[in-house]
C-alpha positions as CSV (number, residue, x, y, z in Angstrom):
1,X,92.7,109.6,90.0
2,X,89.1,108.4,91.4
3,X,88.5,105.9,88.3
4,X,92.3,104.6,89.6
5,X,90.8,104.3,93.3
6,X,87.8,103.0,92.2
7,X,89.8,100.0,90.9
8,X,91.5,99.4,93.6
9,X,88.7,99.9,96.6
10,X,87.0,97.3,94.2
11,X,89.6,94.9,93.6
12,X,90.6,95.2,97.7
13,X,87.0,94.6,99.2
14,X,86.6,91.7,97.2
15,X,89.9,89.8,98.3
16,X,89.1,91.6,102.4
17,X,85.6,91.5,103.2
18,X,86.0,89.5,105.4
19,X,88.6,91.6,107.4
20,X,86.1,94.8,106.4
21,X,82.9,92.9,108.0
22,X,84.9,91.9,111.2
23,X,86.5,95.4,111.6
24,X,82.8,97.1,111.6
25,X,80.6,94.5,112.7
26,X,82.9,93.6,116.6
27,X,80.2,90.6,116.7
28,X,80.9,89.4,112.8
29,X,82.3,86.1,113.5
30,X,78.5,85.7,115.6
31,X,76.5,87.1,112.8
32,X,77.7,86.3,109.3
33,X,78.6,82.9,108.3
34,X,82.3,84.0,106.9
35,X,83.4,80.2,105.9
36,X,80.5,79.9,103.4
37,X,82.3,82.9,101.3
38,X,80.6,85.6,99.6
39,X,78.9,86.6,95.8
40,X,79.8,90.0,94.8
41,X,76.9,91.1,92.3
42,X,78.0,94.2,90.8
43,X,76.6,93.5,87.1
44,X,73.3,93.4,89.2
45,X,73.8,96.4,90.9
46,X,74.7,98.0,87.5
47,X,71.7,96.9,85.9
48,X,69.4,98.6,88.7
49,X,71.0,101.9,89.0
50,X,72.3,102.9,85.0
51,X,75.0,105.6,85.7
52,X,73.0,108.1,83.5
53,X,70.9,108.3,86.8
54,X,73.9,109.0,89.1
55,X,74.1,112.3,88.6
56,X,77.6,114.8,88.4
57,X,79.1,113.8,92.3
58,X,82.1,111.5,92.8
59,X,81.3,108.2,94.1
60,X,84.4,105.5,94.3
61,X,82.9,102.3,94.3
62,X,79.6,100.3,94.9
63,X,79.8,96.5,95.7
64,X,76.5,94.4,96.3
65,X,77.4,91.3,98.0
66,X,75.3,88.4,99.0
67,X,76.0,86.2,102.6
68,X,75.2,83.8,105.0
69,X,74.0,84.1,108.0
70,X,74.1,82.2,111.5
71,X,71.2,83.0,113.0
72,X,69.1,80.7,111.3
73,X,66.3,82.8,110.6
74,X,67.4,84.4,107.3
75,X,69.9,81.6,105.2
76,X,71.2,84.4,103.0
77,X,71.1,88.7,102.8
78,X,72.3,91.3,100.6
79,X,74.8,93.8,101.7
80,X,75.0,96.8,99.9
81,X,78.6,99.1,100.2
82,X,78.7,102.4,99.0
83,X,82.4,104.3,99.3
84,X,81.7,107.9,98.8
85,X,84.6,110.6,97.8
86,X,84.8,114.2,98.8
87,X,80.8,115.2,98.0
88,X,80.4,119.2,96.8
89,X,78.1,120.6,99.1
90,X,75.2,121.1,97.1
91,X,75.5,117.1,96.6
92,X,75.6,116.3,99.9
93,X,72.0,116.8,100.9
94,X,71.1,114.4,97.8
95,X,73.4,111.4,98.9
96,X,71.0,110.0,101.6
97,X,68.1,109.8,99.1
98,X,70.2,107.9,96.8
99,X,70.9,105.4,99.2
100,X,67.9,104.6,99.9
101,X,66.7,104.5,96.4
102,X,69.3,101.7,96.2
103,X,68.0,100.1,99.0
104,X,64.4,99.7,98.0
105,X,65.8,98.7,94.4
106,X,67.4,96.2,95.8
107,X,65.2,94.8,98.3
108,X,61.9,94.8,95.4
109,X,64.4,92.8,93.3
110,X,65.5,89.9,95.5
111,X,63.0,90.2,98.5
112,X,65.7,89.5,100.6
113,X,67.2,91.5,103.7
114,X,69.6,94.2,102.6
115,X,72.2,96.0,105.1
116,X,73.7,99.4,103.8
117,X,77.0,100.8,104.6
118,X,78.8,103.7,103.4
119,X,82.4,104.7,103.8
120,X,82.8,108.1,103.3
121,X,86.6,108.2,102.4
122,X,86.6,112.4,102.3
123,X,87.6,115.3,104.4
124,X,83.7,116.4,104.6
125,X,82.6,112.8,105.8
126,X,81.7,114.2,109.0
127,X,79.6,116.8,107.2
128,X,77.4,113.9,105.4
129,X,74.0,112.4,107.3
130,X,73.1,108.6,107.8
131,X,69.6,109.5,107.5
132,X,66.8,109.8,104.6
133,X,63.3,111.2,105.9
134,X,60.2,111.6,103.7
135,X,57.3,112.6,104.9
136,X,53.5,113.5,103.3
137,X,50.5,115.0,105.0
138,X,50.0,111.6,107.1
139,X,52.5,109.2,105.9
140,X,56.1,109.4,107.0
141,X,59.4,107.1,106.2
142,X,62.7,107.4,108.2
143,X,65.3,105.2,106.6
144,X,69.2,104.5,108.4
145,X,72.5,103.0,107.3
146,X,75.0,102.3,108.9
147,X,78.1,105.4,108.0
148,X,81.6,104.8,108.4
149,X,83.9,108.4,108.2
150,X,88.0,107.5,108.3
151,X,88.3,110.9,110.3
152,X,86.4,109.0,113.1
153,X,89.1,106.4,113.5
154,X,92.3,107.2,115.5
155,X,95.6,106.6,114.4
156,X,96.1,104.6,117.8
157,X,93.1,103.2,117.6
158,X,93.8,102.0,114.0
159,X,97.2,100.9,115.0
160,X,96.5,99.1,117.9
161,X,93.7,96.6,116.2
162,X,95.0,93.3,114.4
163,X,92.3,93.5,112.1
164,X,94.0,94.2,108.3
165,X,91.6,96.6,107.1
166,X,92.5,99.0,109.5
167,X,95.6,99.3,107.7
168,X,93.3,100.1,105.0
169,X,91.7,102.4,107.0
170,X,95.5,103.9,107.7
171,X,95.7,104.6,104.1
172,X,93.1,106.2,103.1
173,X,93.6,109.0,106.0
174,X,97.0,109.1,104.0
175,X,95.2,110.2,101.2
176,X,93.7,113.1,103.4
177,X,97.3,114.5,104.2
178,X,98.4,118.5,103.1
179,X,100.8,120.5,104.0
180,X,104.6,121.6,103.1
181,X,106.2,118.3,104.7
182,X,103.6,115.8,102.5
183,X,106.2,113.6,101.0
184,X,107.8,113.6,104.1
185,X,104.7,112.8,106.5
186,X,103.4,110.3,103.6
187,X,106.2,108.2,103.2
188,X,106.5,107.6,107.1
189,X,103.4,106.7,107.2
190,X,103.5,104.2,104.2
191,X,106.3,102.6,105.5
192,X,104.8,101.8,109.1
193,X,101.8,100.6,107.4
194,X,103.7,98.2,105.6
195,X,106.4,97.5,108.4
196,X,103.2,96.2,110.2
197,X,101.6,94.6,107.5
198,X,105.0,92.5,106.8
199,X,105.6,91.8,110.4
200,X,102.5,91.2,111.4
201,X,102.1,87.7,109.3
202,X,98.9,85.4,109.2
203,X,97.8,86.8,105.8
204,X,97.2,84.6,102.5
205,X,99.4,85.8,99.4
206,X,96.1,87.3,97.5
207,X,95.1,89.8,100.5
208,X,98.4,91.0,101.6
209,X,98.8,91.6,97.7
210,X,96.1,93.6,97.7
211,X,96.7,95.8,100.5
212,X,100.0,96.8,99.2
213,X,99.0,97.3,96.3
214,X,96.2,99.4,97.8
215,X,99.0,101.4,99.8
216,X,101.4,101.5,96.9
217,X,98.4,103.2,94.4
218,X,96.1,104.7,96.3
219,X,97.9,108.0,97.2
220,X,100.8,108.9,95.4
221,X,103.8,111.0,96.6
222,X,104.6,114.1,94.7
223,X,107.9,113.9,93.9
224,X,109.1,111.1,91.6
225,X,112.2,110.4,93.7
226,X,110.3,110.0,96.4
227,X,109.0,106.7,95.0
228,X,112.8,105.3,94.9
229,X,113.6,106.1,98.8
230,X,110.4,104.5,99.1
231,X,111.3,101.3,97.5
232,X,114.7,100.9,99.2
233,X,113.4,101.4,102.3
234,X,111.1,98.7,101.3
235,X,113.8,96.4,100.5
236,X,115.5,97.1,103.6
237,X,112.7,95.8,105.7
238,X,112.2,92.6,103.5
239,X,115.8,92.4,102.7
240,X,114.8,91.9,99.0
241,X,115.5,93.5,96.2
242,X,112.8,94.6,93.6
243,X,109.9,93.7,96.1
244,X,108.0,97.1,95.4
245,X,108.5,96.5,91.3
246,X,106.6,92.6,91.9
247,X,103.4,94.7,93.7
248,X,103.3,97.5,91.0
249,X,103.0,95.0,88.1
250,X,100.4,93.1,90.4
251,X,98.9,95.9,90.7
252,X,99.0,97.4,87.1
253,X,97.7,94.2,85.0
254,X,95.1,93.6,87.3
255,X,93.7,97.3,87.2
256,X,94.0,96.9,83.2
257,X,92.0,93.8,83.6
258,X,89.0,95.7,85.9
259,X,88.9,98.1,83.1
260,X,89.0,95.5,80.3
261,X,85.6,93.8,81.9
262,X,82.5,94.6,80.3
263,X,84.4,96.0,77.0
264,X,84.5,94.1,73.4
265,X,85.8,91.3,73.0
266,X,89.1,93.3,70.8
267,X,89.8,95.1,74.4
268,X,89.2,92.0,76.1
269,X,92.3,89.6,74.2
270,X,94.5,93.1,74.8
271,X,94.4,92.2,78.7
272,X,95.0,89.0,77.5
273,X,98.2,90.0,75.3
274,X,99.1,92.2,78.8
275,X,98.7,89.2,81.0
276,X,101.1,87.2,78.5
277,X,103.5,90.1,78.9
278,X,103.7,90.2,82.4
279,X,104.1,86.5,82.6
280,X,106.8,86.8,80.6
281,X,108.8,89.6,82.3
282,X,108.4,87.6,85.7
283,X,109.6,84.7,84.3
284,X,112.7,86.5,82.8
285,X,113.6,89.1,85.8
286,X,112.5,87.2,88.5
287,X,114.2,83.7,90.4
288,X,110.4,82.3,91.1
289,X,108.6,79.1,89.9
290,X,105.9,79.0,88.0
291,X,103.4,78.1,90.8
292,X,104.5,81.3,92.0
293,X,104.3,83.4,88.9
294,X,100.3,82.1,88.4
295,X,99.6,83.2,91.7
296,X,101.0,86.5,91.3
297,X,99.9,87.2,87.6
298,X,95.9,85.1,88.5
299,X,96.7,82.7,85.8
300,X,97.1,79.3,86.0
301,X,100.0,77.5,86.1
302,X,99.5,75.6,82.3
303,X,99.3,78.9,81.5
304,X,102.7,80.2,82.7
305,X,104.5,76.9,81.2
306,X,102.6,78.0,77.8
307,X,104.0,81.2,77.7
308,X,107.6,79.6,79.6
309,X,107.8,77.4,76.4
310,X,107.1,80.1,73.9
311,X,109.9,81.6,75.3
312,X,112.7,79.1,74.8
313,X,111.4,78.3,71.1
């Protein structure tokens, strides 16, 4: 389950950081310079912490990202994002330490400013510091990020805000829910998230893909049949048919292609073979053109009319 989250948190803040830097930072537009884009370095961050230093605890996802800024006195910095799962308590004592040990890493390798955020996504968020003190005879260090718990965000406060990562904020509180009624409770809430996600409007095709996706994936219901209410109701709202079935294959070939990275070139031309596939089944289940089917399957659109021609020979 967290190696499937940890896809999708990726894939998501990469298409909404943006959104995630405007719904943190209330004076983002003023800070950051959004319209010169961003460079995700995660092969970087890789290389400076090896995951046989990380250690037994759950961590989601880690995304190092390098911006502009407005203020003229810096041109670029480094943020550093750290999305932390449900910590065991013997852990949690440990986690500030490790984020400053990225944090010096980081700033010895590019002598640049770094900011560091965590986003602690679990029910013992609250329970977790954003703090790391060290301190020996006379010399002393107090290090702070900035820490971000879901549990601190309101429903209404999430609701009320126009910002689309709040929705994403909505969902991963989903992921929180128990009790009996858990189907019940979940599927409401799904359905207003994407009821206000689908009226709401102003999104490009790539982001509000990836929040559904995000919504569809990211905590499941249960019971099976629960997924078919699920989609009906979601065809009711669009008044579509098959709209769900589009955002799971979205959502499937691109988590088979953020596994597929870094692996041999073999696993590499079987994401390929996959991509072809899904191509294909859009082209033959689907009424959409091909401009459409490249945007949906991240291909291009000589690619679709390849795999369109292969088809009718």
């Amino acid at each position: 389950m967290y190696q499937n989250r940890d896809i999708l948190w990726k894939g998501l803040l990469e298409l909404v950081f943006d959104d995630f830097l405007r719904f943190f930072y209330p004076k983002a537009e003023e800070i950051f310079d959004l319209e010169k884009g961003f460079v995700f370095l995660d092969k970087e961050l890789a290389e400076l912490y090896p995951k046989s230093e990380e250690g037994v605890d759950v961590r989601l996802v880690d995304k190092l990202v390098k911006l502009h800024l407005k203020d003229g006195r810096e041109e670029c910095i480094l943020i550093h994002v750290e999305v932390q799962a449900e910590t065991k308590a013997q852990n949690r004592p440990v986690f500030p330490e490790r984020m400053f040990r990225y944090f010096y890493r980081v700033l010895d390798r590019y002598k640049m400013p770094v900011e560091t955020i965590a986003v602690f996504t679990g029910r013992d968020g609250r329970l977790l510091t954003d703090i790391f003190s060290y301190s020996c005879i006379e010399s002393w260090l107090l290090f702070r990020y900035k820490a971000i718990c879901v549990l601190d965000y309101s429903n209404d406060e999430l609701l009320k805000s126009d910002n689309p990562f709040a929705l994403v904020m909505m969902i991963a509180k989903q992921a929180l829910l128990k009790g009996k009624n858990f189907d019940e409770t979940l599927l409401a809430g799904k359905l207003f998230v994407f009821r206000k996600l689908y009226e709401q409007g102003g999104l490009n095709r790539a982001k509000m893909e990836a929040i559904l996706s995000f919504l569809h994936n990211y905590v499941l219901f249960e019971q099976s049949e629960t997924n078919l209410v699920f989609k009906n109701e979601i065809d009711k709202i669009t008044n579509k048919k098959n709209t769900m079935n589009i955002f799971e294959q979205v959502a499937e070939i691109r988590a088979q292609e953020g596994l597929e990275q870094g692996l041999e070139q073999g696993r590499k031309e079987g994401a390929q073979i996959a991509t072809r596939k899904f191509v294909k089944n859009l082209l033959e289940n689907y009424e959409i053109d091909e401009k459409e089917v490249a945007s949906l399957a991240g291909v291009t659109v000589t690619f679709v009319k390849k795999v369109k021609a292969e088809m009718e020979e």
